[in-house]
N, C-alpha and C positions, 0 to 999 in steps of 0.2 A: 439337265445333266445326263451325261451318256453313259450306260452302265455298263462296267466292262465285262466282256466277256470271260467264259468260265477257259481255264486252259484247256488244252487240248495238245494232245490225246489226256485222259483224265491219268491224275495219280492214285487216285483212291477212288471208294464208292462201290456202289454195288454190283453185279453184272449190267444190270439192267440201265446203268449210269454211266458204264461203259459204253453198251449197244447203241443207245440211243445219238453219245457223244458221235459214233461211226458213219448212224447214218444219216445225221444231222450235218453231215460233213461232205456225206455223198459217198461213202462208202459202203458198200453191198456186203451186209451181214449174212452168214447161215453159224447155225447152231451146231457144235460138236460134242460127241460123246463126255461124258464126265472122266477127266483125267486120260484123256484119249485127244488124238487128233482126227479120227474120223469122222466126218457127218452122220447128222442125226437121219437126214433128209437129201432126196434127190439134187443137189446142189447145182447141175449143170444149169437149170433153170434160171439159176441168181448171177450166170455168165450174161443174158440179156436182160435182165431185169432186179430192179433194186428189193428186198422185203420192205413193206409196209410197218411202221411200228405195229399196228395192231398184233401183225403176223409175229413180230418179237414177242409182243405179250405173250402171244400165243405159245411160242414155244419155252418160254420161260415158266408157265404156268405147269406145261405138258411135263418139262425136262428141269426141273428148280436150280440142279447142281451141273448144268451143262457148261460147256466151255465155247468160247466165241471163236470163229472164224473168218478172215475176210476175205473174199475172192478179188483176184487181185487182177489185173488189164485196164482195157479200158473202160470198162463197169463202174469200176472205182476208180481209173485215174492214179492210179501207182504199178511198179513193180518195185521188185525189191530183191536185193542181192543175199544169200542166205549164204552164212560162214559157219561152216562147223567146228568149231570152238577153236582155241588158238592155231589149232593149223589151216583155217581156212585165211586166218587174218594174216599167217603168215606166207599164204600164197597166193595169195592177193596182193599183200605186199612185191611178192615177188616178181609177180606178173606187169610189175611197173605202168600200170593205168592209170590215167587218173579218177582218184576218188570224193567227190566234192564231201563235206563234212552234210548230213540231212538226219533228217528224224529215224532213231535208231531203237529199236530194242533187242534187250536181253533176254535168249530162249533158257532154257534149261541146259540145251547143246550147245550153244552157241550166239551167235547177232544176227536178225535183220537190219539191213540197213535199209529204211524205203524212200524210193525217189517218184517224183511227180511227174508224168509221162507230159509230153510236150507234143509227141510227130511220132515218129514211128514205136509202132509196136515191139513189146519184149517178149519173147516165147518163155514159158517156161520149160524146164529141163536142168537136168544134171551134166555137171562135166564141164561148169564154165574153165573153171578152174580146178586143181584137186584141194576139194573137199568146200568147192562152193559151188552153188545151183543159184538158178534163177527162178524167180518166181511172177509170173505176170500173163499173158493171153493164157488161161485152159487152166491156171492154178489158184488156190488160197491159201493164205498163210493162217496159223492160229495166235491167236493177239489177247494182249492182258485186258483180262483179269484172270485166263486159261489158267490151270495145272496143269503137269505130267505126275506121277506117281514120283519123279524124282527131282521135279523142281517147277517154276514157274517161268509165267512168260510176265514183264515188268517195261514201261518205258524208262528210257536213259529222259538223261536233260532232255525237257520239249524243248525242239531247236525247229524251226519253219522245213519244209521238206526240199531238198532242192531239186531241179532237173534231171530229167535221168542224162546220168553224163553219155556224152555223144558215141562211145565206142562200144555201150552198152548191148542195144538192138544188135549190131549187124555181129558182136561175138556172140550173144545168147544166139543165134541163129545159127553159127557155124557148129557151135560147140553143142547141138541140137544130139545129147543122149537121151532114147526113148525113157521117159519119167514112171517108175515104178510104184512108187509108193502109193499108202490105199487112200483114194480118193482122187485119181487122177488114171488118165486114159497111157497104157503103154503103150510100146513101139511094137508095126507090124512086121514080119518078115523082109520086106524090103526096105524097111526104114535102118532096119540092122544090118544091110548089107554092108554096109562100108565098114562095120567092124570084119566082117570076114574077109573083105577085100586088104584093106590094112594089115591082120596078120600072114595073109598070103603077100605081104612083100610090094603091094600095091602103093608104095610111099614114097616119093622124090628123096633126094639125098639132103637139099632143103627146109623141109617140112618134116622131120622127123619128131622135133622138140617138138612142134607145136599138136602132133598127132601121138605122143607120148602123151599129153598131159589131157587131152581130148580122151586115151581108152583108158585113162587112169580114172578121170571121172567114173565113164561107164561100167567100168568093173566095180568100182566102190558100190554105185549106185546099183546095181545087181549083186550085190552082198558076194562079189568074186571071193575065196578064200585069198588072203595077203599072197602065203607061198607057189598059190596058182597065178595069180596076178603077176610076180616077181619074173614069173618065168617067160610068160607071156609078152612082157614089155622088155625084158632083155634084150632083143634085138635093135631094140630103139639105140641101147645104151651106145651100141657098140658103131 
């Protein structure tokens, strides 16, 4: 008699019931801060290589109250489209792609949605859309059974993951805003060139919409002030 397997991603259970569930799965755990998204530990390492349970032990032992992370590429074999809360869903929406329905959860901000990498790579970075990033080659996300100080991270219905859809890669690429946030490498001076180029006028009559929504990202994602933001993209409007 063939015994069925336990679900996945887990609904309940302990850290350590989660962790295991991840990397039983083939996903590249590291350990984060308590009530924090940071790492506890050097993480770029678990971009070429998976933790050991032992090493989970380890860090559960070290860290009791720490929150789970998952580095996300081809490591793990996902990326995942990150919405910050109903306006990311609403401009996604917008953005008229298609979106196939995949294994999702609920952040404290907002949804991951994460899909199963197939062929090409996803960068991660801000500015796919405003107020959604990508998450995948150089990123991790933090995964339940996590806290924030103002909410939890929780799976929706476990529903099978789907493909990452096809027009995913090549826009997380375009849309390629230096990624700020802590725990992850920023953009150098020349990678920011094309934002200086862009406000200097450097935009076909064409491409406006699509480079409007592209510095909309990157000002968010550099905590731009809104009424400095405002001013800056006005020329897009016009």
């Amino acid at each position: 008699m063939e015994i069925p397997r336990a679900a996945f991603p887990p609904a309940e259970g302990r850290t350590y019931d989660y962790a295991e569930a991840y990397h039983d799965a083939g996903w590249s755990v590291i350990p984060l801060r308590s009530l924090d998204k940071k790492p506890l530990v050097a993480w770029e390492v678990y971009q070429k290589r998976r933790a050991s349970l032992p090493e989970i032990i380890g860090w559960l032992q070290k860290w009791p109250a720490m929150n789970v992370g998952i580095v996300t590429g081809a490591i793990s074999g996902i990326a995942a489209i990150d919405l910050d809360g109903t306006a990311g869903v609403a401009a996604l929406k917008a953005a008229n792609v298609p979106v196939p329905p995949t294994l999702t959860q609920k952040t404290p901000h907002g949804w991951h949605a994460v899909y199963r990498l197939t062929g090409a790579s996803v960068k991660t970075g801000a500015g796919l859309f405003p107020h959604v990033d990508t998450r995948g080659e150089g990123g991790y996300i933090a995964v339940a059974p996590s806290k924030l100080a103002d909410g939890k991270y929780e799976w929706l219905a476990s529903i099978p993951m789907a493909p990452v859809p096809d027009w995913l890669p090549v826009a997380a690429a375009r849309a390629q805003a230096p990624f700020s946030r802590p725990g992850s490498t920023g953009g150098s001076a020349e990678q920011d060139g094309w934002v200086c180029r862009a406000l200097d006028g450097g935009v076909g009559e064409g491409e406006r919409n699509a480079m409007a929504t592209r510095l909309a990202g990157y000002l968010r994602a550099h905590r731009i002030p809104i009424d400095i933001a405002v001013v800056l993209l006005r020329p897009f409007a016009t």
